[in-house]
C-alpha positions as CSV (number, residue, x, y, z in Angstrom):
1,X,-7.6,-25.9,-13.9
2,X,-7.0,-25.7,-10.6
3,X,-7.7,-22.2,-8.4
4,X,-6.5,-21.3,-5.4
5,X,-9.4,-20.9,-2.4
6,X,-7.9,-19.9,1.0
7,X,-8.2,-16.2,1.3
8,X,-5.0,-15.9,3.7
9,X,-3.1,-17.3,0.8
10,X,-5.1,-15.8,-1.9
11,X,-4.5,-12.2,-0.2
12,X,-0.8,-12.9,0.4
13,X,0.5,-13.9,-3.1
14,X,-1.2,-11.1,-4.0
15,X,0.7,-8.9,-2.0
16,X,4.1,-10.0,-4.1
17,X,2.8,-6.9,-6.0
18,X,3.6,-4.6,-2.7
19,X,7.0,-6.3,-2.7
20,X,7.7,-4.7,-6.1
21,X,7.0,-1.6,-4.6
22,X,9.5,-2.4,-1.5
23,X,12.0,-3.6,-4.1
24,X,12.4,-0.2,-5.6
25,X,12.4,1.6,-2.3
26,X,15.8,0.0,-2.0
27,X,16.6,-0.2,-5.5
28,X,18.3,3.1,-4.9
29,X,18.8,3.2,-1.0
30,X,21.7,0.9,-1.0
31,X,23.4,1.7,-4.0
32,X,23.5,5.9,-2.8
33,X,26.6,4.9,-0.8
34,X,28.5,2.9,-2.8
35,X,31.4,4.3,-4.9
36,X,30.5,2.2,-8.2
37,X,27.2,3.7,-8.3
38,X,29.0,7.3,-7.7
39,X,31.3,7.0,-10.0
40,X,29.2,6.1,-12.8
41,X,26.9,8.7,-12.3
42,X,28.8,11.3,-11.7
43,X,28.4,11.8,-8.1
44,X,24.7,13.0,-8.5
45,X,23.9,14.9,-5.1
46,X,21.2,17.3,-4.4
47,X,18.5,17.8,-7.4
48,X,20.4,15.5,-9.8
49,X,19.8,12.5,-7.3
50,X,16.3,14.5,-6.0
51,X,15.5,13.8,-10.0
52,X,17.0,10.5,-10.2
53,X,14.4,9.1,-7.4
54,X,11.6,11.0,-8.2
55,X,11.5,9.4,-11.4
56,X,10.0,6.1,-9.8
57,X,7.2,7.5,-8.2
58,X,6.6,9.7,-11.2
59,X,5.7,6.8,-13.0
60,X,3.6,5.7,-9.9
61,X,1.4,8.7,-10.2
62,X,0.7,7.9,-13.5
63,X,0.1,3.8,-13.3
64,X,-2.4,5.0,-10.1
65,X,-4.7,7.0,-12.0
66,X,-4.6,4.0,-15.1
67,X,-5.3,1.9,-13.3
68,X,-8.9,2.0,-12.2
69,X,-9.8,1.9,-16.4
70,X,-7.6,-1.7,-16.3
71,X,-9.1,-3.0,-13.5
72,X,-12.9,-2.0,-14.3
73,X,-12.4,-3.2,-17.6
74,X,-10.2,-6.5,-17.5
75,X,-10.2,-7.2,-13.9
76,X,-8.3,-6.8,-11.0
77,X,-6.5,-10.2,-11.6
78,X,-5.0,-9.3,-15.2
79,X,-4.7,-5.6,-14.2
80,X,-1.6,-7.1,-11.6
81,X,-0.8,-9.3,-14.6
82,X,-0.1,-6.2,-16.7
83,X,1.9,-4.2,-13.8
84,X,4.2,-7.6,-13.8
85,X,5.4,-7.2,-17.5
86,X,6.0,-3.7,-17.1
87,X,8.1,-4.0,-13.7
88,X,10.3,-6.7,-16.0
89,X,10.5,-4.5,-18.7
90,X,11.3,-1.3,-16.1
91,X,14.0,-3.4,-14.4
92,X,15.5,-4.8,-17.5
93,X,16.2,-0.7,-18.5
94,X,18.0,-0.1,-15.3
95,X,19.5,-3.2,-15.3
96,X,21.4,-1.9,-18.5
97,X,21.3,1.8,-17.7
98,X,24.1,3.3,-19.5
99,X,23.8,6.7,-18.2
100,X,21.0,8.6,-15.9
101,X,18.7,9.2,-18.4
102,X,18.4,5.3,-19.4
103,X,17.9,5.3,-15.3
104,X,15.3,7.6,-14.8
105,X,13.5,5.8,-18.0
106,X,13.3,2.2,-16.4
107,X,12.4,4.0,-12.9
108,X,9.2,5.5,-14.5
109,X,8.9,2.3,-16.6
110,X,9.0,0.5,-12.8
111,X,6.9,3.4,-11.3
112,X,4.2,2.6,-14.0
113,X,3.6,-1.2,-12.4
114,X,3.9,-0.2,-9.4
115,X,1.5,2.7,-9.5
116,X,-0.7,0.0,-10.9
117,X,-0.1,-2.5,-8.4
118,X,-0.4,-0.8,-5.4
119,X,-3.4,0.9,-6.0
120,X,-5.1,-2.4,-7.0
121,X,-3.9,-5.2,-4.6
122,X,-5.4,-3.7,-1.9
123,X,-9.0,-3.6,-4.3
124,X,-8.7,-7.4,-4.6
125,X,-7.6,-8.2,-1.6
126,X,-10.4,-6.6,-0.1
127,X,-12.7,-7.4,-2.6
128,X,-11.6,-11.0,-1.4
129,X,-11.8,-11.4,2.3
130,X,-14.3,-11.0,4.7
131,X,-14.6,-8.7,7.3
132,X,-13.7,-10.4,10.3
133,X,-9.9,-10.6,8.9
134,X,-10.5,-7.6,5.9
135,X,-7.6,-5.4,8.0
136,X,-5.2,-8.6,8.6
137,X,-5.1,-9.9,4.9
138,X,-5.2,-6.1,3.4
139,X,-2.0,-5.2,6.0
140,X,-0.3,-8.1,4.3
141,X,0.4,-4.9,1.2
142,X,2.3,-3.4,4.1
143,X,4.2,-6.2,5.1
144,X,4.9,-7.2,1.8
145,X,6.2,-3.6,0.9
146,X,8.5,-4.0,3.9
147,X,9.6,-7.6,3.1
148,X,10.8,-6.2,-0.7
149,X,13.0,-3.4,0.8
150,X,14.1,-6.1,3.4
151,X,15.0,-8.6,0.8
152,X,16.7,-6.0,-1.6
153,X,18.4,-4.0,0.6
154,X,20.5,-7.2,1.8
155,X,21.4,-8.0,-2.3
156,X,21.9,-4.7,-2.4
157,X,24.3,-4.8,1.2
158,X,25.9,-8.2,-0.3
159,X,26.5,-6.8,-3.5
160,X,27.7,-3.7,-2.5
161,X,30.6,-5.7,0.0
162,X,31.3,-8.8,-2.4
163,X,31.7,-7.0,-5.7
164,X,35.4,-5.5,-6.0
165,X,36.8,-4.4,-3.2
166,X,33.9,-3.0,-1.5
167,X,31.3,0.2,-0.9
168,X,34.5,2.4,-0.9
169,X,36.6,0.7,-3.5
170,X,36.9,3.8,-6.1
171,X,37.2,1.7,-8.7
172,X,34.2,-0.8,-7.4
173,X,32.6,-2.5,-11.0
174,X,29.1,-1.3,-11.8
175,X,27.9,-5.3,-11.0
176,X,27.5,-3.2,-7.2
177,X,24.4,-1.8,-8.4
178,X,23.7,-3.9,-11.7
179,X,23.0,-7.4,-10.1
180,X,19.8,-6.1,-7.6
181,X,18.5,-4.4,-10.1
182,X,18.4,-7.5,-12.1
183,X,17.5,-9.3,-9.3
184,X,13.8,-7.7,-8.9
185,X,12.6,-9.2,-11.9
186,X,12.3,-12.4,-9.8
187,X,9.1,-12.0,-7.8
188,X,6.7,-9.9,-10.7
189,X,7.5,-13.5,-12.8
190,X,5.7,-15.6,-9.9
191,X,3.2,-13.0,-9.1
192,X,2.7,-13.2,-12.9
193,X,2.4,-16.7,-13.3
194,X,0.9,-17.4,-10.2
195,X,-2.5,-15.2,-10.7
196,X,-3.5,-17.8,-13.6
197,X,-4.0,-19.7,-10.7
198,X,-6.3,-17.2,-8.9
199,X,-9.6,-16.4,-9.1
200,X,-11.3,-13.3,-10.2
201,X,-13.2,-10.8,-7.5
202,X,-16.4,-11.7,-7.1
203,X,-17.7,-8.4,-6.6
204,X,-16.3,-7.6,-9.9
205,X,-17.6,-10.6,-11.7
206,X,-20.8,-9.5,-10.4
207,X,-20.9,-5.9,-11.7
208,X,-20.0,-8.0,-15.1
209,X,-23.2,-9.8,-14.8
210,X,-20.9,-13.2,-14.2
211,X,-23.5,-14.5,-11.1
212,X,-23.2,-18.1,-11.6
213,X,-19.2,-17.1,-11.6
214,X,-19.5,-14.5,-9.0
215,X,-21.6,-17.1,-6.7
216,X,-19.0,-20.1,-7.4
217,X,-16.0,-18.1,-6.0
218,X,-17.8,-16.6,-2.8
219,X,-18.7,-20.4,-2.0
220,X,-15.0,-21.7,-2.7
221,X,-13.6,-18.4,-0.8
222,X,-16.1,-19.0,2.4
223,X,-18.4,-22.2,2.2
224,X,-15.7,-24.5,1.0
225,X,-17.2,-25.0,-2.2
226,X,-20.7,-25.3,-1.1
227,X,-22.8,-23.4,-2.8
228,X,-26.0,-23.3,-0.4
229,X,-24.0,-22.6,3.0
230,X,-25.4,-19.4,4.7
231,X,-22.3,-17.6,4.6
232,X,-22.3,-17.6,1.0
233,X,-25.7,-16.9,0.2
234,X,-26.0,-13.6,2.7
235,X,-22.8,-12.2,0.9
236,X,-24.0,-12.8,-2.1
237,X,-27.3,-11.2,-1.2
238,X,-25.7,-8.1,0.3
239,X,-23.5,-8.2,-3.1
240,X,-26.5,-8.2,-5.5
241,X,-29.0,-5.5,-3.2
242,X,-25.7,-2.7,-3.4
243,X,-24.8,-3.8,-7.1
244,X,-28.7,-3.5,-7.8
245,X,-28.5,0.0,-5.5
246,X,-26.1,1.4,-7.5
247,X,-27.8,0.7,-11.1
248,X,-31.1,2.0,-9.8
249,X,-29.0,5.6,-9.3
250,X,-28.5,5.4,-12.7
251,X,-25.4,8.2,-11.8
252,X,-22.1,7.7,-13.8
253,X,-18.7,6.1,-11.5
254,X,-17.2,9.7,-12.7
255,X,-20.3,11.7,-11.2
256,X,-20.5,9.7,-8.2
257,X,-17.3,10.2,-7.2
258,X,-18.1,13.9,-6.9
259,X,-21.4,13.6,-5.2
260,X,-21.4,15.5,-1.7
261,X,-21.4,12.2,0.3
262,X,-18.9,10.7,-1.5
263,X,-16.7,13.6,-2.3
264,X,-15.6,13.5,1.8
265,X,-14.9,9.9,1.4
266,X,-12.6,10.3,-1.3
267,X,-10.7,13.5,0.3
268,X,-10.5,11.5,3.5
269,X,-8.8,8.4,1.3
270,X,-6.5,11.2,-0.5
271,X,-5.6,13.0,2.6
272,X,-4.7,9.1,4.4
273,X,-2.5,8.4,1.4
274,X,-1.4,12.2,1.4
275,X,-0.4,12.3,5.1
276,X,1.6,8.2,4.6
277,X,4.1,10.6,2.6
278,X,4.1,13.8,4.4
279,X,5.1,11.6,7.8
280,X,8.0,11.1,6.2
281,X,8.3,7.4,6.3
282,X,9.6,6.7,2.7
283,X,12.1,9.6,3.3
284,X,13.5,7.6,5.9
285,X,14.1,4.6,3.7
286,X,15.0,6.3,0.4
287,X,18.1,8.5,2.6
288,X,18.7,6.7,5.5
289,X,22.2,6.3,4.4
290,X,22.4,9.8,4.4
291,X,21.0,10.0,8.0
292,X,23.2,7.7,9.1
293,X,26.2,9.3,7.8
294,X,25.4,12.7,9.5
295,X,25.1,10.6,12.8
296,X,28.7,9.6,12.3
297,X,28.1,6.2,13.6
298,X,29.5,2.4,13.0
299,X,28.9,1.8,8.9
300,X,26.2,3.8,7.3
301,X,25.1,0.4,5.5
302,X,24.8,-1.9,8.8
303,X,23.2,0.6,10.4
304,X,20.6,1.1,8.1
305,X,19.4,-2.2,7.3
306,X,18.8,-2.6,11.2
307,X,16.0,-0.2,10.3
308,X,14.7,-2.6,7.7
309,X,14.4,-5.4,9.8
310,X,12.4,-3.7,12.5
311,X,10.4,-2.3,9.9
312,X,9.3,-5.8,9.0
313,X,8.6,-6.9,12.3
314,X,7.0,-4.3,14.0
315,X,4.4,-4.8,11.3
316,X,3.3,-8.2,12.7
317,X,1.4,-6.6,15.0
318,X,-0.9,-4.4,13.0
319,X,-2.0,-7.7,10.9
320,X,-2.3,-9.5,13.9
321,X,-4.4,-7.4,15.8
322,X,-5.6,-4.5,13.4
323,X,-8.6,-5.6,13.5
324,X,-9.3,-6.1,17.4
325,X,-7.6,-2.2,17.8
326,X,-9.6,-0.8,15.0
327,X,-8.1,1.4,12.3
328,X,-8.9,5.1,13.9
329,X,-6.5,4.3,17.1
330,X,-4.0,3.7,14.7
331,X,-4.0,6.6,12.7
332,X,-4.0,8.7,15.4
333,X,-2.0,7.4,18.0
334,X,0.7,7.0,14.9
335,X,0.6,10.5,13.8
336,X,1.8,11.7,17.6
337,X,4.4,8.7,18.1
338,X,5.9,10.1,14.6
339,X,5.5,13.7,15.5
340,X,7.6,13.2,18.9
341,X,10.3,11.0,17.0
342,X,10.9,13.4,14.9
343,X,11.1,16.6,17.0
344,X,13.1,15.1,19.3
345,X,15.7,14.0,16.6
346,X,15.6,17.2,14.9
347,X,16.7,19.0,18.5
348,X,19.6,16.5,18.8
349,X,20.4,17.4,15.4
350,X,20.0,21.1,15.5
351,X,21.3,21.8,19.5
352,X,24.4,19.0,19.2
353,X,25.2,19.1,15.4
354,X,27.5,21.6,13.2
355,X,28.0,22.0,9.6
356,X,30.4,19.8,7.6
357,X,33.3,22.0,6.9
358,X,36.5,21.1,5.0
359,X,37.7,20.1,8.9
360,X,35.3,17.1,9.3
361,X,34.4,16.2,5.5
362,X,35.5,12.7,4.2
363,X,35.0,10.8,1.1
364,X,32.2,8.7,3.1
365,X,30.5,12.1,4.5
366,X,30.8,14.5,1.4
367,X,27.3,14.3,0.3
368,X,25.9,15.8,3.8
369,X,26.4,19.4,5.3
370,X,25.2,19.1,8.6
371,X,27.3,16.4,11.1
372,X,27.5,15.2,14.5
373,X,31.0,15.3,15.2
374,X,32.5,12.8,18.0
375,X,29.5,12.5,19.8
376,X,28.5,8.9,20.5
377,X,25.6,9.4,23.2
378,X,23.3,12.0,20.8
379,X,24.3,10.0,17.6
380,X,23.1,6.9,19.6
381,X,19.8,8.5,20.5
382,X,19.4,10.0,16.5
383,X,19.6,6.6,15.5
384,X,17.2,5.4,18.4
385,X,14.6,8.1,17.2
386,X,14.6,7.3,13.6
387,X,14.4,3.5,14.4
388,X,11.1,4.3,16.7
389,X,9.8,6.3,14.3
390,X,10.1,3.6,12.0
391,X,8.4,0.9,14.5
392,X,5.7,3.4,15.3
393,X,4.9,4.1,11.2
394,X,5.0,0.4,10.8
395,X,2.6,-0.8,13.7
396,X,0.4,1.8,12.7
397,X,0.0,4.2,9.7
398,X,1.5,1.5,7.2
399,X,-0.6,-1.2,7.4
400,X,-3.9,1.5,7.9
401,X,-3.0,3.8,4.8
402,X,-3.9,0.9,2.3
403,X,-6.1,-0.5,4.6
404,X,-8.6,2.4,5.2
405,X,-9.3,3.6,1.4
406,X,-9.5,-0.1,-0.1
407,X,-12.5,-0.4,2.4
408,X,-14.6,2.8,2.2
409,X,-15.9,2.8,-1.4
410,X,-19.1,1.8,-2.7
411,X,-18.3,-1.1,-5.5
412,X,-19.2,1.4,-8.5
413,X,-16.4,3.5,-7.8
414,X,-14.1,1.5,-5.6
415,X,-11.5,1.0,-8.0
416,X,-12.0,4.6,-9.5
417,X,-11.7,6.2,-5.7
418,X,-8.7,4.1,-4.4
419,X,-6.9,4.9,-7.7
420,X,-7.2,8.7,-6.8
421,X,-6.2,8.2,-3.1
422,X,-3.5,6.0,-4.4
423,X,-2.7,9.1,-7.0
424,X,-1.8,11.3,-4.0
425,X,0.5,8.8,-2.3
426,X,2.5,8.9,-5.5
427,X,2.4,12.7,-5.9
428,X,3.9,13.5,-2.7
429,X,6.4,10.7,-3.0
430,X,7.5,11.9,-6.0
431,X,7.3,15.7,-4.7
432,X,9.4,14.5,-1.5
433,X,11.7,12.4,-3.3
434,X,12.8,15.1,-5.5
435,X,12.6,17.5,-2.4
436,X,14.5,15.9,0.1
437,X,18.4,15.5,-0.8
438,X,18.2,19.3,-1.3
439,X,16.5,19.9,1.6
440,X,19.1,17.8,4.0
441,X,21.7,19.8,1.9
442,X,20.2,23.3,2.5
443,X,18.4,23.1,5.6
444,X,19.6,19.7,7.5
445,X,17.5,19.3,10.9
446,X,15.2,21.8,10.2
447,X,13.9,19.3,7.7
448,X,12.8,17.0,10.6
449,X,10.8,20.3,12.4
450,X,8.9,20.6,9.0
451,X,7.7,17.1,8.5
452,X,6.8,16.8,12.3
453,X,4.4,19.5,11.9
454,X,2.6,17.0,9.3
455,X,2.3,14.7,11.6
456,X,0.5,17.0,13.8
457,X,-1.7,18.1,11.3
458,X,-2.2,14.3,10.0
459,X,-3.2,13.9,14.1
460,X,-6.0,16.6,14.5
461,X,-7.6,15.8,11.1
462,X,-7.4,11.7,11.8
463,X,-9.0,12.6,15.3
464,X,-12.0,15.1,13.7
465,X,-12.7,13.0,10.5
466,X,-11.8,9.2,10.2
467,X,-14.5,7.0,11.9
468,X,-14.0,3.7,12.9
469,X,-14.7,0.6,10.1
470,X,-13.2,-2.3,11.9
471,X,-16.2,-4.8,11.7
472,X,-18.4,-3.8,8.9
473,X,-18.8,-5.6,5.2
474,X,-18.0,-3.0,2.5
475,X,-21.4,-2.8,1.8
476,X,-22.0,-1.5,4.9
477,X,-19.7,1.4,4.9
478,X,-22.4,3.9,3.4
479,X,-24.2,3.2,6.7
480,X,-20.8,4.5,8.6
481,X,-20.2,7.6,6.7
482,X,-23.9,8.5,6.4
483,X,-25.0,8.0,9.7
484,X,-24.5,11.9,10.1
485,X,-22.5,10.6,13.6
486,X,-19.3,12.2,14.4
487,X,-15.9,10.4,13.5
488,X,-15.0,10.0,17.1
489,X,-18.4,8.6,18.3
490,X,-18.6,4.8,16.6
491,X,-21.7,3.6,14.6
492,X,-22.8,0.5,17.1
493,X,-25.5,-1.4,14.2
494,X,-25.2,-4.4,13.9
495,X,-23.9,-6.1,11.1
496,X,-26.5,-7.0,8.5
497,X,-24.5,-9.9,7.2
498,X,-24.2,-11.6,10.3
499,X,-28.1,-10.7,10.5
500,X,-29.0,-12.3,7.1
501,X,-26.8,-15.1,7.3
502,X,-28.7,-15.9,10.6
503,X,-32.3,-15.9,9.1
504,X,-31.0,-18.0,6.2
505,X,-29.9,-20.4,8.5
506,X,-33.0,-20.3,10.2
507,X,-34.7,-20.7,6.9
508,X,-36.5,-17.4,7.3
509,X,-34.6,-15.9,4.3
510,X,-35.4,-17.4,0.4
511,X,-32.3,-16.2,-1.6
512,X,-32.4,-16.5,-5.2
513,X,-29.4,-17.3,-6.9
514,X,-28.3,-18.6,-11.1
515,X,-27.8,-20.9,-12.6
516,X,-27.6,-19.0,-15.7
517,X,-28.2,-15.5,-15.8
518,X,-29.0,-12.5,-14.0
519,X,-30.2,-13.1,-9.8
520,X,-32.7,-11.0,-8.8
521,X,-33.4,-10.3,-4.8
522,X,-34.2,-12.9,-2.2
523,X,-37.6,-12.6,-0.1
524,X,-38.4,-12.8,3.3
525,X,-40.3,-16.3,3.2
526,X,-39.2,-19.5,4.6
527,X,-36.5,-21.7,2.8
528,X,-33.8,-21.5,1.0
529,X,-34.4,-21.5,-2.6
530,X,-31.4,-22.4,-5.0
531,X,-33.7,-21.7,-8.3
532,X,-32.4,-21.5,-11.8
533,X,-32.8,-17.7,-14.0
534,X,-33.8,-18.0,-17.1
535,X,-33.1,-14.4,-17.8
536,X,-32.0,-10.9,-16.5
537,X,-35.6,-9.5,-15.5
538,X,-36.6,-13.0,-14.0
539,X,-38.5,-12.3,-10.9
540,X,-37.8,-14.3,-7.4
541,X,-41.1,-16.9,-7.0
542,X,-42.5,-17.6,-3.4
543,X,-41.5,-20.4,-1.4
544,X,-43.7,-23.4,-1.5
């Protein structure tokens, strides 16, 4: 059967699964508006609609920390395979939702994949690529993510305008909000069917004791099928000296993760995912239509989506050059673009704003309390700052915050640790989503003060803990975090890789590799010896 080779498309199909999670994002985001999806919910405003989206990422908290037992246990490949019948099966239930509580039940049902998903494409793709382009083809999550809320805000816009007579029609049929849900069933079934077509990690195979398998994909994935190029053999050298690390520890993937030198490498991934949410990024795309309706300009709707669209261009950049800029500029130059955007639109908000009295309240505006009231120039600028701090998020922490903690993890516990730093994403999500509508109602541009001060916080820890990884292999990151350097002062080694792939090619470097069977490690002698195992404890012969 035929499986797929190129890592930029292997890693990009893959990233349908961070679609899903775009999808949802505006699953709700262009419906809030619309008077069909008002109507038949009851208007739900402040902790009814707080409940209504937390839900979703309720359900994401719970499919992240599953989903490290799926993917150690039946691979990363059929782990996505699972979060795809479950986002059908989620989107079929709010599809038909009948009332909120049928809602709230496909939402978690959704959540559940995509809680799944997104803490294991990153795994694979990383798992996948090498490390020259590791940041490129793991940023393609991000831009996937921003691609789904793209794409469904549009069917959510065109369904919105072309069913009855409109957003504001009060009598608008519940197809407004129906058909995109629907809709997003679309990409899990060619994610689903496509990953027959894909082949397994090789670092997983390996810690399966599949080397012949394990060997075959790292040649089709960077040797182009050949077996014996030096490429191949130095990865899969690397592979099998940290996999035969690892078992020589003889420490349990639970125990690990709480050692002292790897405990600060899972905080740091929690805290990376932790601060993505406390920025306030998905805020801004889960309620811009209420932002935009407090900036009382041009349609709430059009408005908004010109957000979307710069979010999914201004994260070109990051995959393009994320891994030329490195990963620690990013994080912390973001943090302080974000912080600024935000102060500066909560002073327009608080010095130039009033509350939303019976005077200025409409139908359109009745779900706000706090308005800027014929205005044009500061509602201009609020807009301005929200779409910069969306440009800045996107170029920077978006593409880094599933980036970072795929990379930093030993194999034993890779899958275990990014599912806990994937946990935390999906805790404050859901602690934010359920925050947020009555925080805008109670407190209005004050919120944008408190999440401003995250991003300053986010900047001083990014600047006193996250060193640079740009450039290593995965098996090289306990080099980077145990050098005992500071984060801000860069580990300079050379790569090992690119130093055992050149003694290979110089025939300095015997690797032994299956046929059958268990490899065991390669010697220093000359040659190149591809030499069949006849079982596990098979020992590595000299060259001749």
């Amino acid at each position: 059967m035929y499986q797929a080779s190129n890592v930029y498309f292997i890693c990009g199909f893959a990233a349908i699964g961070g679609a899903l999670f775009g999808f949802d994002i505006s699953s709700l985001s262009g419906t809030l508006g619309t008077q069909a999806y008002k109507r038949y919910f009851n208007n739900p405003v402040s902790y009814t609609q707080g409940g209504i989206t937390a839900s979703m990422p309720a359900g994401s908290l719970l499919g992240s920390l599953v989903s490290s037992f799926l993917a150690d246990k039946y691979s990363r490949k059929v782990a996505l395979q699972i979060a795809c019948v479950l986002w059908i099966i989620g989107s079929i239930l709010m599809t038909a939702s009948q009332n909120i509580a049928m809602l709230c039940i496909g939402r978690v049902v959704c959540g559940f994949s995509i809680g799944i998903a997104s803490a294991i494409v990153p795994v694979y793709q990383s798992e996948i690529a090498p490390k020259e382009i590791r940041g490129r083809v793991v940023s393609l999550q991000q831009w996937a993510i921003t691609w789904g809320i793209l794409i469904q805000y549009f069917i959510q816009f065109g369904a919105a305008h072309g069913t009855g007579g409109g957003p504001s029609d009060p009598d608008q049929p519940t197809a407004a909000f129906r058909i995109p849900w629907g809709v997003q069933m679309v990409p899990a079934f060619i994610l689903l069917a496509g990953l027959f077509f894909f082949p397994y990690s090789p670092r997983w195979l390996a810690s399966k004791d599949r080397w012949e398998e394990a060997l075959q994909v790292l040649a089709n994935l960077h040797g182009k099928g050949d077996a014996r190029h030096p490429k191949v053999l130095a990865q899969y050298q690397e592979i099998e000296d940290a996999l035969r690390f690892e078992r020589e520890q003889a420490v349990s993937s639970f125990k690990a993760l709480v050692e002292p030198r790897m405990l600060k490498r899972v905080a740091l991934g929690m805290s990376i995912q932790m601060w993505s949410q406390l920025c306030g990024m998905n805020i801004m795309m889960y309620y811009i239509v209420y932002i935009m309706e407090g900036a009382q300009i041009a349609s709430p709707l059009a408005t908004a989506s010109i957000q979307y669209v710069i979010n999914v261009v201004m994260t070109l950049p990051a995959i393009l050059f994320l891994d030329k800029w490195g990963r620690r500029p990013s994080l912390i130059y973001g943090s302080f673009g974000m912080m600024t955007w935000l102060f500066i639109s909560g002073a327009l908000q608080q010095y130039y704003g009033q509350p939303n009295t019976e005077e200025t309240r409409t139908p359109d505006n009745s779900d706000i309390t706090w308005i800027v009231v014929n205005n044009r120039p500061v509602s201009s600028a609020i807009v301005s700052c929200s779409y910069l701090f969306v440009a800045t998020f996107a170029m920077t922490w978006g593409p880094v915050s599933w980036t970072y903690p795929a990379e930093i993890f030993p194999s034993k516990i890779r899958a275990k640790a990014v599912s806990l730093s994937t946990s935390a994403n999906w805790f404050w999500n859901m602690v934010l989503a359920f925050a947020v509508p009555p925080l805008l109602w109670n407190i209005s541009y004050k919120m944008y003060y408190i999440f401003a001060a995250f991003n300053g916080a986010a900047f001083v820890h990014m600047a006193l803990m996250a060193p640079e990884t740009k450039g290593f292999t995965l098996e090289e990151m306990d080099d980077v975090f145990d050098s005992g350097r500071p984060a801000w002062k860069r580990f300079d080694r050379g790569s090992r890789l690119e130093e055992l792939e050149r003694e290979i090619e110089k025939g300095n470097v015997k690797v032994s590799v299956p046929t059958g069977g268990r490899p065991v490690a390669g010697d220093l002698e000359q040659g190149v010896e591809m030499r069949k195992m006849a079982t596990p404890s098979a020992a590595a012969a000299p060259a001749t």
